[in-house]
N, C-alpha and C positions, 0 to 999 in steps of 0.2 A: 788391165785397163784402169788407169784412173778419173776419176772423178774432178772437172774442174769449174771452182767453184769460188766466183771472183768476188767478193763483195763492191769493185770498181767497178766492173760491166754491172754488178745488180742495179745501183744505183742510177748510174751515169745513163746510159743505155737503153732505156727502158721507162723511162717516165710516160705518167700515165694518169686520166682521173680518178677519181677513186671509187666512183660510181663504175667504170669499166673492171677496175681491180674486183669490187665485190661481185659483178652479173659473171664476171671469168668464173671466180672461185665457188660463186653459188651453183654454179651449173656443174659444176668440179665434173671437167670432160674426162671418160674416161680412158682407166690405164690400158695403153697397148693398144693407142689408135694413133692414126695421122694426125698431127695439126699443123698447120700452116705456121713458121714465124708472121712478127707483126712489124720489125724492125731486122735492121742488118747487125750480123754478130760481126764485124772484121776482126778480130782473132779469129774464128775458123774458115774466113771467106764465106761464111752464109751471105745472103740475101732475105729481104725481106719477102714473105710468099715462097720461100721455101719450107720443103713437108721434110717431115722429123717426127719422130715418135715417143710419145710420154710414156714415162716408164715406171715415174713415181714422183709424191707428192713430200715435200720437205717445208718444215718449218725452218726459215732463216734465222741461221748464228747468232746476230747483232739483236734479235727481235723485230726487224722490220719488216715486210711485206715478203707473203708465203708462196714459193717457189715450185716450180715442176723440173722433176730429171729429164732431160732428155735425151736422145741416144740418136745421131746422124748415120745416117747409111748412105754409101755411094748410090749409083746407078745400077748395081749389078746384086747390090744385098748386102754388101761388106760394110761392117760397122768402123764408122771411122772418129767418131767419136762421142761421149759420152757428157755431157752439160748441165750444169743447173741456172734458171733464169726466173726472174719473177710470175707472176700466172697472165701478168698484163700481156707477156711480151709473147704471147701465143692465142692462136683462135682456130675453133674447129673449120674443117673445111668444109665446102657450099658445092650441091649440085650441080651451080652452075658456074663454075671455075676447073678448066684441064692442068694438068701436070705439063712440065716442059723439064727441059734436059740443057744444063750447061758444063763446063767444063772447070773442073777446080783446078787452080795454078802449081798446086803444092802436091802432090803424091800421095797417095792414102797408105 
């Protein structure tokens, strides 16, 4: 499995204050939990508020704002793909928020 790793969706995709960037990165959520997207990926047909899993912490190529790996699972456990995005573009998830279930267009 590879690794994809855009510096266009970093940018683009993902803007954010910088006050959000630093309270992300200060609390550096940890590896091998759920986090919620904060925005839609459309390369992988994510949604925003969709759960994904961090898997690791990367300092970005170009030197600009520092990123987390993330790894997509379907519905049943199968990893379907593997990500890297800024720290902005993800937040831990909340008590009082449920999980729901949609259906992706593309075949895992």
């Amino acid at each position: 499995m590879s690794i994809t790793y855009s510096c266009e969706l970093w940018y683009s995709c993902f803007e954010c204050d910088s006050q959000t960037v630093e309270k992300v990165w200060m609390t550096r959520l940890e590896l091998y939990t759920a986090v919620a997207l904060r925005h839609d990926v459309p390369e992988y047909e994510l949604k925003q508020g969709d759960v994904v899993t961090l898997i690791d912490y990367v300092k970005h190529p170009g030197g600009g704002k520092d990123g987390y790996i993330l790894e997509i699972f379907n519905a049943i456990g199968e990893s379907i793909a593997v990500i890297a995005i800024p720290v902005s573009a993800v937040e831990p998830l909340r008590a009082n928020e449920i999980l729901s279930v949609r259906q992706l267009t593309r075949e895992s």
